[in-house]
C-alpha positions as CSV (number, residue, x, y, z in Angstrom):
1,X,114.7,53.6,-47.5
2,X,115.6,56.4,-49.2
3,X,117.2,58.8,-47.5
4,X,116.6,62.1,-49.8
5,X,113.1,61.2,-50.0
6,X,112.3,60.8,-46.6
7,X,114.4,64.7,-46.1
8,X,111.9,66.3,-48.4
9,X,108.6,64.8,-47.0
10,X,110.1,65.8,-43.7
11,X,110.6,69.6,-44.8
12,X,107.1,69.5,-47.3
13,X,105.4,68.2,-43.8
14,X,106.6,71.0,-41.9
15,X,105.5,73.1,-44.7
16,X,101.8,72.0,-44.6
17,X,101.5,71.9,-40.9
18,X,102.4,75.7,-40.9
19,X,100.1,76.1,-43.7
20,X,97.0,74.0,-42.2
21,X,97.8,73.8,-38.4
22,X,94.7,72.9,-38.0
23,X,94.9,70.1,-39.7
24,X,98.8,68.6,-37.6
25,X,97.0,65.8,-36.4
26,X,95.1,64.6,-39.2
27,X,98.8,65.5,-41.5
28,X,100.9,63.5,-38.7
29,X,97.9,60.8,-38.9
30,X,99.3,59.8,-42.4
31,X,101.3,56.2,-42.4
32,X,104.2,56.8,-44.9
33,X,104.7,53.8,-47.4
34,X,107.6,53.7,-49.9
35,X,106.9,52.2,-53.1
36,X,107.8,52.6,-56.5
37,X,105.0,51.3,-58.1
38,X,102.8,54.8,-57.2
39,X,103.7,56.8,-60.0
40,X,103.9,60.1,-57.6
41,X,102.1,59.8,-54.5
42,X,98.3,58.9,-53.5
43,X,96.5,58.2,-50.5
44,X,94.3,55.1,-49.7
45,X,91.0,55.0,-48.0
46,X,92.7,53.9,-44.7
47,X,94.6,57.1,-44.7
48,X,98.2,55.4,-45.7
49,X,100.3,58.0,-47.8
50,X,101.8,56.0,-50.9
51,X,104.8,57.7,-52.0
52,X,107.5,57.1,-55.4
53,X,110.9,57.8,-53.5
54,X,112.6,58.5,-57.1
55,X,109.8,60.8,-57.6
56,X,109.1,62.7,-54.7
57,X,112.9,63.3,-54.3
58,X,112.7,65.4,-57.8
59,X,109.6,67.8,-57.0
60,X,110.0,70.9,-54.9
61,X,109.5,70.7,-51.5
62,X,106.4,73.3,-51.5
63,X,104.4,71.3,-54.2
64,X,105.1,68.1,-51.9
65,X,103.4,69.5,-48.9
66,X,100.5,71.2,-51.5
67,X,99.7,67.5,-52.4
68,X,100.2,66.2,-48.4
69,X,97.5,68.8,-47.7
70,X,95.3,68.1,-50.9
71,X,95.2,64.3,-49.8
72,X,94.2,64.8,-46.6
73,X,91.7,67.2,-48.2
74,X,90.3,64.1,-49.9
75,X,90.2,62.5,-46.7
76,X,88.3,65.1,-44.7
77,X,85.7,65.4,-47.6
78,X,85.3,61.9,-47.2
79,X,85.2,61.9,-50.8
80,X,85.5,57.9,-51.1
81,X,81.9,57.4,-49.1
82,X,80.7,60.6,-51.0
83,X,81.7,58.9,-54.5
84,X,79.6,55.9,-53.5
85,X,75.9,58.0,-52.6
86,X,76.8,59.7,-56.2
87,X,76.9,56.5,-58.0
88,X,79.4,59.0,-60.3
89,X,81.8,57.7,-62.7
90,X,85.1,57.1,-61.3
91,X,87.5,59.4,-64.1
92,X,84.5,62.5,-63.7
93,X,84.5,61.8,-59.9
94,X,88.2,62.2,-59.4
95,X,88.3,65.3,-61.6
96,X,84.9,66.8,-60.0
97,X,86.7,65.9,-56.0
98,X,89.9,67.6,-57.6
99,X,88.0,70.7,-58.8
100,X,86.2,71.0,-55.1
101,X,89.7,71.2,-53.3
102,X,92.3,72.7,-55.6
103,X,90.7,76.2,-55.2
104,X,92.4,76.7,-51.8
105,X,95.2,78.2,-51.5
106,X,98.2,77.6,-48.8
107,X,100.7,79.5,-48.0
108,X,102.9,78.4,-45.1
109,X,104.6,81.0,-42.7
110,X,107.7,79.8,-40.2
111,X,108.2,81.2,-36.9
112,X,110.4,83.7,-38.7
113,X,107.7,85.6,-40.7
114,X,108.6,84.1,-43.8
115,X,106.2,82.8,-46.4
116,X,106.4,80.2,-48.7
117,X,103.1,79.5,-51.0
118,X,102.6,76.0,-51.6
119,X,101.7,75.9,-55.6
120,X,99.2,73.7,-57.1
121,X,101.6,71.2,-59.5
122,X,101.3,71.6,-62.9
123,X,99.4,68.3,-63.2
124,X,96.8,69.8,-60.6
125,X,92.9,70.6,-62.2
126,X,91.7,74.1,-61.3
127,X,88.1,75.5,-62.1
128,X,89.9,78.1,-64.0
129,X,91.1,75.4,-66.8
130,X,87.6,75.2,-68.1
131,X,86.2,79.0,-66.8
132,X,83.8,77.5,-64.4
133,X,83.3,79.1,-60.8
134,X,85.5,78.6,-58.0
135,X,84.3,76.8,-54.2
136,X,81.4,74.3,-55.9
137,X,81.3,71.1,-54.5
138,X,82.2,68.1,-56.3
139,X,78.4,67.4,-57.1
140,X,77.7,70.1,-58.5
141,X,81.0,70.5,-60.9
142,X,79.7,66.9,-62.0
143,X,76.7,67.9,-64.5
144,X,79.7,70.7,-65.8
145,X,82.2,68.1,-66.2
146,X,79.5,65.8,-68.4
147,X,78.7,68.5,-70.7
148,X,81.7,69.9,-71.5
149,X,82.2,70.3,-75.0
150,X,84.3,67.6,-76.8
151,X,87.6,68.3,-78.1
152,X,88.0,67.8,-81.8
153,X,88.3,64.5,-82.6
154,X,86.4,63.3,-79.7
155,X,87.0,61.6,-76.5
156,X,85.1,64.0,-74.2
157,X,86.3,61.8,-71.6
158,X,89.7,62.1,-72.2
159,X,90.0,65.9,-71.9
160,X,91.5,66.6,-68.3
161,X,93.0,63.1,-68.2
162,X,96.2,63.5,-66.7
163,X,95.4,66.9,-65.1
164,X,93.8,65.9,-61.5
165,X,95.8,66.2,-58.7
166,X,93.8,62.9,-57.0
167,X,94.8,60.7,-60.1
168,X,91.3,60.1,-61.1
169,X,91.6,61.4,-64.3
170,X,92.7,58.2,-65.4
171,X,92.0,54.2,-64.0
172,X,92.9,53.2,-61.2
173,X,96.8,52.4,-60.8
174,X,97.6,53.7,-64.3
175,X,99.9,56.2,-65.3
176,X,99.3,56.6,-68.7
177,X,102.7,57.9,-68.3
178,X,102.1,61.8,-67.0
179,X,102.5,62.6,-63.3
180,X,99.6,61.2,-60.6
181,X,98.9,61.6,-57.2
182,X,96.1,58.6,-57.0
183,X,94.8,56.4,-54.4
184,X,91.7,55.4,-52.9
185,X,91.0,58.5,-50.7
186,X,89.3,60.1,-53.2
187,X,87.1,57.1,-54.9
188,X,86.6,54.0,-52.5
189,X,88.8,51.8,-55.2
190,X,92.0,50.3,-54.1
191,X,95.3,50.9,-56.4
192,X,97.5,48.2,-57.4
193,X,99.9,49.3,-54.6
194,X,97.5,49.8,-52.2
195,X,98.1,47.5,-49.2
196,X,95.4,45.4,-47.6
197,X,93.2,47.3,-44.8
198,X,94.7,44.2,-41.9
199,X,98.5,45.1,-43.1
200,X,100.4,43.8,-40.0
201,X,103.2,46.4,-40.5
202,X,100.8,49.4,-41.6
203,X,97.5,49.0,-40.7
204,X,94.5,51.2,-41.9
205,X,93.3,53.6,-39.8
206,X,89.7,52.4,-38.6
207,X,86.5,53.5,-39.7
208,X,85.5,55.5,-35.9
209,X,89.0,56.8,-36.3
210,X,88.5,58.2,-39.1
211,X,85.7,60.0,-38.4
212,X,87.3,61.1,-35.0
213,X,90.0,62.7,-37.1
214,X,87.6,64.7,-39.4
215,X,85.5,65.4,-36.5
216,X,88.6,66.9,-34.7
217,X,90.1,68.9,-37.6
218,X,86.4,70.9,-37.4
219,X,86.8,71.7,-34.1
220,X,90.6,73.1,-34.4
221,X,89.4,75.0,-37.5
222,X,86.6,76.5,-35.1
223,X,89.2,77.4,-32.6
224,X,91.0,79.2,-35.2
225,X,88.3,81.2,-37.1
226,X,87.3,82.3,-32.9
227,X,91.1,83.5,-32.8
228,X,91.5,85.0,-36.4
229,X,88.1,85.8,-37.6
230,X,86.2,85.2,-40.6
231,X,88.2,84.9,-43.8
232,X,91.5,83.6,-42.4
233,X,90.4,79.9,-43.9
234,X,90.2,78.4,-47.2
235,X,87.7,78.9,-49.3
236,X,84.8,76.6,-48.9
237,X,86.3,75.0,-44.9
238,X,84.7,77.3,-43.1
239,X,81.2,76.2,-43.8
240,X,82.6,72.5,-44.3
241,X,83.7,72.7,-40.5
242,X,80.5,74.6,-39.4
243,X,78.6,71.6,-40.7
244,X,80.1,68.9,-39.2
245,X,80.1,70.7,-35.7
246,X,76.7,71.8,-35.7
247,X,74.9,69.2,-33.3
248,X,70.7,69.3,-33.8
249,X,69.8,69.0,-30.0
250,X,68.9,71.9,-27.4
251,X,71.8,70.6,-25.5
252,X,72.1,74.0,-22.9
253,X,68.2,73.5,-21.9
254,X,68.6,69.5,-21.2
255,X,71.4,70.2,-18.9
256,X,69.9,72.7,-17.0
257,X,67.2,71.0,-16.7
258,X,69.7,68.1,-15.1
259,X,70.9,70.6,-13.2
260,X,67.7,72.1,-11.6
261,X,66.5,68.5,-10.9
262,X,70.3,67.7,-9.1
263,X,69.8,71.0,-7.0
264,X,66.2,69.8,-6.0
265,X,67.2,66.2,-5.3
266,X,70.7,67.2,-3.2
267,X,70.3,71.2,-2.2
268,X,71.9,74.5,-3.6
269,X,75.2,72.9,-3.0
270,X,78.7,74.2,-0.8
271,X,78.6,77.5,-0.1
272,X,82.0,79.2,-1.1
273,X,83.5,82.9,-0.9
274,X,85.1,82.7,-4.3
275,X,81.5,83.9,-5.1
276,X,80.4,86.2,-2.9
277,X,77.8,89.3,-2.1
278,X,78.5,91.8,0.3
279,X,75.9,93.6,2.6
280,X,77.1,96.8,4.1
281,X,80.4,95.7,5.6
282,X,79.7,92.2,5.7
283,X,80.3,89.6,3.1
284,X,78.2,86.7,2.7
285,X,79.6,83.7,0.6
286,X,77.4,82.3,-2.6
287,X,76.3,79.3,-2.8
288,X,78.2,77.1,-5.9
289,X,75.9,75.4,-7.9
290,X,76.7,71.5,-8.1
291,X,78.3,70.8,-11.9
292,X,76.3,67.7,-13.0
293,X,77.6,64.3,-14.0
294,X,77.2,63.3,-17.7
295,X,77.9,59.8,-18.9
296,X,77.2,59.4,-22.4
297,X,76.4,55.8,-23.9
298,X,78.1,56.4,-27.6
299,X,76.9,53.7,-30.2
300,X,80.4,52.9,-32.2
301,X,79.0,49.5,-33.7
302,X,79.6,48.6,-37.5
303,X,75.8,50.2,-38.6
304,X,76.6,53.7,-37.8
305,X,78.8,53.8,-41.2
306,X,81.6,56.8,-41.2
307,X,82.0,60.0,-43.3
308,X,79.5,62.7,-43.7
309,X,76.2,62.6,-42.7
310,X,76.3,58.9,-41.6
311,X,75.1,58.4,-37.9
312,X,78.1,57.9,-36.6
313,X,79.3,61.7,-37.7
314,X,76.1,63.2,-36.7
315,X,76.8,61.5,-33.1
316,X,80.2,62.5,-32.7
317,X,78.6,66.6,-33.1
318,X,76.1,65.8,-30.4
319,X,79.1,64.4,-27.9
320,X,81.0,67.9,-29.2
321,X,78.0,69.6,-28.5
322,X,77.2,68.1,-24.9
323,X,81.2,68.4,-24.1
324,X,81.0,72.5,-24.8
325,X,77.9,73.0,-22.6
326,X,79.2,71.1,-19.6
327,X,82.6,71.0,-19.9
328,X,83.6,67.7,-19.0
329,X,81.7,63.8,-19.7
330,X,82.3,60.3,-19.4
331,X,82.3,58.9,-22.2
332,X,80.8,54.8,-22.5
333,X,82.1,53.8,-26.1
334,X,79.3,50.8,-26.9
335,X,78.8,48.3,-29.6
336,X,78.1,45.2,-27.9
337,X,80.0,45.9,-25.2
338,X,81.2,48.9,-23.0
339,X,84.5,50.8,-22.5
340,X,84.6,53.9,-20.2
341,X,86.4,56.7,-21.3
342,X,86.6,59.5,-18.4
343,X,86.7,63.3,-18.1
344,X,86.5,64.0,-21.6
345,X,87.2,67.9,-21.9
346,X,87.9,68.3,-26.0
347,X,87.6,66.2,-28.7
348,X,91.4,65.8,-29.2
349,X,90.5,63.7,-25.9
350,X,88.2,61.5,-27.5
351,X,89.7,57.7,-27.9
352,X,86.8,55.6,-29.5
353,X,86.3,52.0,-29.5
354,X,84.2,49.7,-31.5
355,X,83.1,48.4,-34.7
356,X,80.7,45.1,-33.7
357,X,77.6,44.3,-33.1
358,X,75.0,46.4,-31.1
359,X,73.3,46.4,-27.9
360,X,72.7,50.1,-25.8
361,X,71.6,48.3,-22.8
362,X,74.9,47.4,-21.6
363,X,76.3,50.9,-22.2
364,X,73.6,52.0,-19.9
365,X,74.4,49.3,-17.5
366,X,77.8,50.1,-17.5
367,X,77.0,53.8,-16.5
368,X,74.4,52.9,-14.2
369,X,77.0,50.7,-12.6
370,X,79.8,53.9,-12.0
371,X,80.5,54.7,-8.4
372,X,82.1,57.4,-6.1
373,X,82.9,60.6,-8.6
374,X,82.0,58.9,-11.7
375,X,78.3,58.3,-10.8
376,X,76.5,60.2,-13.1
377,X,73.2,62.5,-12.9
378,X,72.0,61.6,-16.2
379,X,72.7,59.4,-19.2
380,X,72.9,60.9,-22.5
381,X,72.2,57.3,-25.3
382,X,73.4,58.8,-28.8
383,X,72.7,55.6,-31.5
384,X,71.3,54.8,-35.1
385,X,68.4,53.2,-32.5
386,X,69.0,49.5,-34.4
387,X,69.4,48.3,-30.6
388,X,67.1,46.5,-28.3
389,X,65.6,48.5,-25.7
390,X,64.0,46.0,-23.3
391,X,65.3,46.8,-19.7
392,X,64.2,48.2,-16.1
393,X,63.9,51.7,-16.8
394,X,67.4,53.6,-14.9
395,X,67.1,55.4,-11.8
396,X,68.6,58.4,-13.2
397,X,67.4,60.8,-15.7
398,X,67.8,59.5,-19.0
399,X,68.0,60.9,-23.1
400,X,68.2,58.9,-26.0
401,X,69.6,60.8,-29.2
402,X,68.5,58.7,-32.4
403,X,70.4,59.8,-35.2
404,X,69.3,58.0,-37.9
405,X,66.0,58.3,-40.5
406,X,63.4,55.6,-40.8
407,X,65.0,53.0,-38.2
408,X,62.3,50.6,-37.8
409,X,63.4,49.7,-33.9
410,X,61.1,50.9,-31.2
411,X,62.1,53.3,-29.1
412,X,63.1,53.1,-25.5
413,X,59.7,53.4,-23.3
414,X,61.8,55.1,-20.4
415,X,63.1,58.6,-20.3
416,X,63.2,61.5,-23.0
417,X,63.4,60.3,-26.9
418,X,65.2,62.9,-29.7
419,X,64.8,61.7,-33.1
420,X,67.5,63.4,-35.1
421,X,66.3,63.0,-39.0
422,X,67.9,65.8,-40.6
């Protein structure tokens, strides 16, 4: 271990974490690996941090935490799932993923008041280079980067090479001798140094995790924009954190709804003079409304996929979105079988388990099954629907949230059906 090494990520962590501190859990997430056969630093797809102690000990603490915070920008722009739907190449891919991020700009304040701006490294690819415009997405610097004029003596390819700050500007695990910051975060393909996903000493970080972790960096960066306003992110987060929050069902009108059937079924509820009216000299207490029950059935099995826009993301917004209306769930994590997570208030609560086969019905079960406190007033099913429905229809009000296009599975013949296809 080297000592010196492990002092400057220490002090570059501290730097991005006041810079981003949104982002501390998904920074602290990162599962530091010494190596000296990463010719800087790079990230893999498992959200390992490969670092070049030799290296890293020479470069200045502030361009150390910009590249902490640019890999786990690669991360939360799931650019290794986004590389694969583009069918891109791999060298334009890295560039157009290093173009989409290096527009932020960090600057980290202490407790003090004092400022330190993290620079982008001289090796780092800005929009600027080629006078393209800032805040595209990766996508859509992709065409720019494919027509770019050639320099003279050809080799469009080649110009940039050596530039990114992801280290796709040149194949995988090669240096070509100039400084990179590689790794599989940003491109789905595994370095030389990258260690395999099942490492017994440093594991990968799992595919619901993952999404968990983007998931709750959105929600902290909401919490901050309601603090600070609009502006006070990065270019280009805000409506990145806005989208992965959003969730597509009317959740406020389905739980009152639950509500209004729980008051029918059980009365107006306690009365209580923490809410009270007063007539002339008297005061009469209110009655509290009863605060209803949710248990949601969450499909984590292997076909809900992870990154953005997969079903497994677009069901992690509707459990954000049912969480802020009601305040508290319990949560049944489900593939083919059921783990009961309770009084889930935030998503930096949420713990998710799965990854195997599917089968709803014994999520339901399990939430049918809860007694005493835990017994819920309805049941809230979000899945990619590629589960069998065949079952006694519950005794409780019941929702199933399909958030997945053109599933060929019937649909449950009991309770209310959403079909999220968007």
């Amino acid at each position: 271990m080297d000592s010196k090494a492990n002092l400057k990520l220490d002090a570059a962590m501290y730097l991005a974490v006041n810079a981003a501190p949104y982002w501390r859990d998904s920074l602290h997430a990162l599962t530091m690996v010494e190596t000296e056969q990463v010719p800087v630093m790079g990230v893999d797809n498992g959200w390992r941090c490969y670092y070049n102690p030799k290296i890293v000990s020479q470069w200045p603490t502030a361009e150390v935490a910009y590249v902490l915070i640019h890999e786990v920008s690669h991360l939360l722009r799931d650019h290794a799932t986004r590389c694969k739907d583009s069918a891109a190449d791999h060298d334009e891919w890295n560039e157009a993923t290093d173009l989409e991020i290096n527009c932020a700009k960090w600057t980290s304040r202490d407790d003090y008041g004092n400022e330190t701006v993290l620079p982008l490294p001289k090796c780092g690819l800005h929009p600027s280079k080629y006078g393209w415009p800032e805040n595209l997405l990766a996508e859509e610097y992709l065409p720019k980067l494919r027509n770019r004029p050639k320099p003279p003596g050809g080799g469009g390819k080649a110009q940039g090479k050596g530039k990114g700050g992801s280290g796709g500007q040149q194949q995988p695990g090669q240096s070509n001798g100039k400084p990179s910051t590689g790794g599989s975060c940003s491109d789905g393909v595994p370095r030389p140094w990258e260690l395999p996903e099942d490492d017994e000493q440093h594991p990968a970080l799992g595919e619901v995790e993952q999404v968990a972790k983007r998931i709750q960096a959105a929600q902290e960066m909401e919490k901050h924009l309601e603090a600070n306003g609009r502006g006070t992110l990065p270019a280009g987060w805000e409506v990145w954190c806005k989208t992965i929050l959003t969730p597509k069902s009317p959740w406020k009108r389905l739980v009152r709804n639950c509500v209004a059937t729980g008051v029918a079924r059980c009365g107006l509820g306690r009365q209580t003079y923490m809410r009270s009216r007063r007539r002339g000299n008297l005061i009469f207490p209110r009655h509290k409304m009863p605060q209803p029950v949710i248990a949601i059935v969450a499909d984590t099995s292997g076909s809900m996929g992870q990154g953005e826009g997969t079903p497994l993301q677009r069901a992690f917004s509707e459990v954000i979105g049912i969480v802020k209306c009601v305040g508290q769930v319990n949560v049944v994590w489900t593939d083919a079988v059921g783990t009961l997570q309770r009084n889930v208030r935030r998503f930096s609560d949420i713990k998710p388990v799965g990854g195997g086969g599917t089968d709803m019905r014994v999520g339901i079960k399990h939430a049918l099954g809860l007694r005493g406190g835990d017994r819920p007033d309805m049941i809230i099913t979000v899945t990619d629907g590629e589960t069998p429905w065949e079952m006694e229809a519950p005794s409780i009000p019941h929702v199933a949230v399909i958030v997945k296009k053109n599933t060929f599975y019937p649909e449950p013949k009991f309770g209310k059906v959403i079909r999220i296809e968007d």
